[in-house]
C-alpha positions as CSV (number, residue, x, y, z in Angstrom):
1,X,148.1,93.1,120.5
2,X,148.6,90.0,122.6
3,X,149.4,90.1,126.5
4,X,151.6,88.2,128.2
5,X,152.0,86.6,130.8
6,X,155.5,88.0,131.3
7,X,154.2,92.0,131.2
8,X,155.2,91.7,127.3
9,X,153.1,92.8,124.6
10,X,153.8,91.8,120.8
11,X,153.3,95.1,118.3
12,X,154.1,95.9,114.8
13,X,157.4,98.1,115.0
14,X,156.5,101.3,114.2
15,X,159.2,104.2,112.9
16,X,160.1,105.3,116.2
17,X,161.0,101.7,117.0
18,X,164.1,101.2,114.5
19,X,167.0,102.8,117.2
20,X,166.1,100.4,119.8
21,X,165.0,97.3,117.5
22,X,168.7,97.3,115.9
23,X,170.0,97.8,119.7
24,X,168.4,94.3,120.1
25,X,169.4,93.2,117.4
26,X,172.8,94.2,117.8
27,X,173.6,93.1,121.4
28,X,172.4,89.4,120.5
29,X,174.1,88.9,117.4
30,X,177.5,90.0,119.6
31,X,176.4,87.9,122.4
32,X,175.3,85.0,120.2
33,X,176.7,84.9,117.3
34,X,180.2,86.2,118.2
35,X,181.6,83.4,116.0
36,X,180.3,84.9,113.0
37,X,182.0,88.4,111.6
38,X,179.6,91.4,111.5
39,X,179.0,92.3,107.6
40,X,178.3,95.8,108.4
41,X,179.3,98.3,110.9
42,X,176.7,99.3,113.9
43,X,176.0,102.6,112.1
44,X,175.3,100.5,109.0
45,X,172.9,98.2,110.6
46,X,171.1,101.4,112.4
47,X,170.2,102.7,109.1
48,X,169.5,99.4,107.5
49,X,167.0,98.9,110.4
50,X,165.8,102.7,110.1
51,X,165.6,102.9,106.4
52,X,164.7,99.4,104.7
53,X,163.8,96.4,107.5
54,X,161.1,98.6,109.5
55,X,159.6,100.5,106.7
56,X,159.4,97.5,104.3
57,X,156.9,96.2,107.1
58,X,156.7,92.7,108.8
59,X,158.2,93.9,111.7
60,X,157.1,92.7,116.0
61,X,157.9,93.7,118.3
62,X,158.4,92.4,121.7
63,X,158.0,95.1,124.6
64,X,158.4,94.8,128.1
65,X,155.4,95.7,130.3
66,X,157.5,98.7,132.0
67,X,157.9,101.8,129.9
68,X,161.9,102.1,130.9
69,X,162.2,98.4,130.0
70,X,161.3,99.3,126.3
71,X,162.0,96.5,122.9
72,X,163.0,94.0,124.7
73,X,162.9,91.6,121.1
74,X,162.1,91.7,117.3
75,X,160.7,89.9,114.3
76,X,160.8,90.3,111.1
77,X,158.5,88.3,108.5
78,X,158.3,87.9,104.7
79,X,156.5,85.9,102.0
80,X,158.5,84.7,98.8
81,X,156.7,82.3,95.9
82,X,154.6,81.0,99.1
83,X,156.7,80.2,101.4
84,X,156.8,82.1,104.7
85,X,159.7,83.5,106.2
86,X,161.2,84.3,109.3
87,X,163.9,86.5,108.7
88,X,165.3,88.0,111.5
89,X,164.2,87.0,115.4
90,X,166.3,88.4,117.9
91,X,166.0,88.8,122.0
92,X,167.9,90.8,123.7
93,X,170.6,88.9,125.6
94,X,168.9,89.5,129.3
95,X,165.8,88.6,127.8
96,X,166.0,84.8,127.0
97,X,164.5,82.0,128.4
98,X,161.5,84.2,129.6
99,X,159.2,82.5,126.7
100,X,159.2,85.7,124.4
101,X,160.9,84.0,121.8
102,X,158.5,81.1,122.0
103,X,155.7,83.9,121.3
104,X,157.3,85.5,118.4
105,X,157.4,82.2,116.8
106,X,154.0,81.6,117.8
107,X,152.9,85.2,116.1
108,X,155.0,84.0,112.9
109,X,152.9,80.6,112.3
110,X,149.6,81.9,112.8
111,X,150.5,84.8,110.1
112,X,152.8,83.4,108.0
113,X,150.7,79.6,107.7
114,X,152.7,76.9,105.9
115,X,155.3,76.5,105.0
116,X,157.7,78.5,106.9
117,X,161.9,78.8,106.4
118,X,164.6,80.3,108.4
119,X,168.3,80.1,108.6
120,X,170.6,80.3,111.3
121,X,174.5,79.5,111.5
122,X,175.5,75.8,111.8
123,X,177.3,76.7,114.6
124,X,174.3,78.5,116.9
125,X,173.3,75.9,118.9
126,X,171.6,77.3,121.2
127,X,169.2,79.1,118.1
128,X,168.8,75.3,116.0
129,X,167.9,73.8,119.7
130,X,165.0,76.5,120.0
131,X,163.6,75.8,116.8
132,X,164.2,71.9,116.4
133,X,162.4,72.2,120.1
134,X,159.4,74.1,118.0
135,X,158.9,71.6,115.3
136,X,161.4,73.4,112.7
137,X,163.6,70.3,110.6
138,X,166.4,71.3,108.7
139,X,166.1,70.5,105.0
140,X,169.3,72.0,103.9
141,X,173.2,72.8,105.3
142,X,175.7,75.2,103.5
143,X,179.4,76.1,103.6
144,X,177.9,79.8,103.7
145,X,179.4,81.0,100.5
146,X,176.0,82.7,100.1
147,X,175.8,84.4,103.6
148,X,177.2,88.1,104.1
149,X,179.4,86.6,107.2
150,X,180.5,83.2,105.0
151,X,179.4,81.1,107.8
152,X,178.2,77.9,107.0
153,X,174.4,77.7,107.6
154,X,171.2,75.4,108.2
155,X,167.8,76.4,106.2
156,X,165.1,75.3,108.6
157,X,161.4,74.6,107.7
158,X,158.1,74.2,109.8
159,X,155.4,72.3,107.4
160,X,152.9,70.5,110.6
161,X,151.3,71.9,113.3
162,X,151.5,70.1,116.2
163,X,154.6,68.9,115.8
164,X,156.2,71.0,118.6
């Protein structure tokens, strides 16, 4: 567990987590990403969080120093033919700008090593700022045919440290 200085602490998500790492989830893809149409309903997403994402492990969480406060943010990593990925990284919507995000991405390139890939819509500016901010380059832009929410997209990687 790392502390920080913000009264957070970054944990793997554990089964009791899934209820409130889809509410982050949720609130800042409607927040955020209100532009691109929800694939699946709320009650879909719960489960999916529940029943696949958590359990499959790779999972952070981000949780806020004050019991009440709870999962304030959420991670989740993978590996495929050795490249990293971050595949989900969400804050909840009061939560930004406190440096949390910054921390999750830290946690992902010290466990994942190089290289690592993301996506994010074309049109999230505020989400391609924070990564192009943290060394990420895009290598790749689609029309989204391949995306659940057929939104066109921007595959990010991170290859050298230092260069955020």
């Amino acid at each position: 567990m790392t502390r920080w200085t913000s009264d957070v602490t970054l944990r793997p998500a554990t089964d009791t987590d899934a209820e409130q790492v889809a509410s982050v989830l949720l609130a800042s893809r409607k927040q955020f990403v209100a532009f691109a149409p929800m694939a699946h309903s709320d009650d879909e997403v719960r489960a999916w969080v529940a029943n696949l994402l958590i359990p499959g492990g790779g999972v952070s969480v981000a949780v806020a120093g004050s019991s009440n406060e709870g999962i304030v943010g959420m991670m989740a990593v993978s590996h495929q033919d050795g490249v990293g990925w971050i595949d989900q990284l969400y804050l909840h919507p009061s939560w930004v700008g406190r440096g949390i995000g910054t921390r999750l991405l830290d946690l992902a390139k010290e466990s994942l090593g190089r290289p690592i890939r993301l996506y994010t819509f074309q049109e999230n500016a505020g989400a391609r700022r924070f990564y192009e901010r943290h060394g990420f380059r895009a290598i790749a832009f689609s029309d989204g045919a391949t995306n659940e929410e057929r939104c066109p997209d921007v595959l990010y990687e991170w290859t050298t440290p230092g260069s955020d």
